[in-house]
C-alpha positions in Angstrom: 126.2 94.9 114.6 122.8 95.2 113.7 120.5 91.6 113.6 118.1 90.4 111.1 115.8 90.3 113.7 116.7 93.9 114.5 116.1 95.1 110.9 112.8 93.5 110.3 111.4 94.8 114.1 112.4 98.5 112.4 110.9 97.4 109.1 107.8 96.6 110.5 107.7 99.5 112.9 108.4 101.7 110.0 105.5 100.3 108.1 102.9 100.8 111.1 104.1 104.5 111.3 103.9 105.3 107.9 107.3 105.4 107.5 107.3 104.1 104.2 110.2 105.4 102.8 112.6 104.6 105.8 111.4 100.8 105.9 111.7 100.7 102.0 115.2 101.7 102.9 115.7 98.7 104.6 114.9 96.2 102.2 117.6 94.2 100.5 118.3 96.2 97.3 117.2 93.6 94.7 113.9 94.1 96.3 114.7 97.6 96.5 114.8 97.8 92.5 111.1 95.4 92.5 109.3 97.6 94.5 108.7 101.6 95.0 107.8 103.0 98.1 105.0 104.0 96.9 104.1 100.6 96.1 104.9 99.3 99.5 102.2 102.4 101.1 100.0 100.9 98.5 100.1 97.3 99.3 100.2 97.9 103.8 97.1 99.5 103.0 95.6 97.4 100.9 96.5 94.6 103.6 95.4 96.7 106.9 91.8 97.5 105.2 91.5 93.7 104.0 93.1 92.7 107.9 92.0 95.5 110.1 94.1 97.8 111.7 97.6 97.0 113.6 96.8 97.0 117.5 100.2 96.0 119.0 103.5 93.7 118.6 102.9 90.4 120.3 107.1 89.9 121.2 109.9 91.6 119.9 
């Protein structure tokens, strides 16, 4: 069985590597029906050029 910590390591992962569309497939579906993936790209990188870029995952 797959944890939540599990799911949220891949979510994040899949975010850094411009997976969009794979870590929008792991969000809970009534957040699924809120947000495109689109919209997700949108708002990473709108958070990474007000934050800088990602450098590395402290733990995991």
């Amino acid at each position: 069985m797959v944890t939540e910590q599990e799911i949220a390591e891949r979510f994040v992962d899949s975010l850094l590597g411009q997976g969009y569309q794979d870590a929008w497939q792991l969000l809970h579906p009534t957040l699924q029906a809120e947000i495109l993936p689109q919209q997700l790209q949108q708002q990473v990188e709108q958070f990474q050029r007000l934050m800088g870029a990602f450098v590395r995952r402290l733990n995991t």
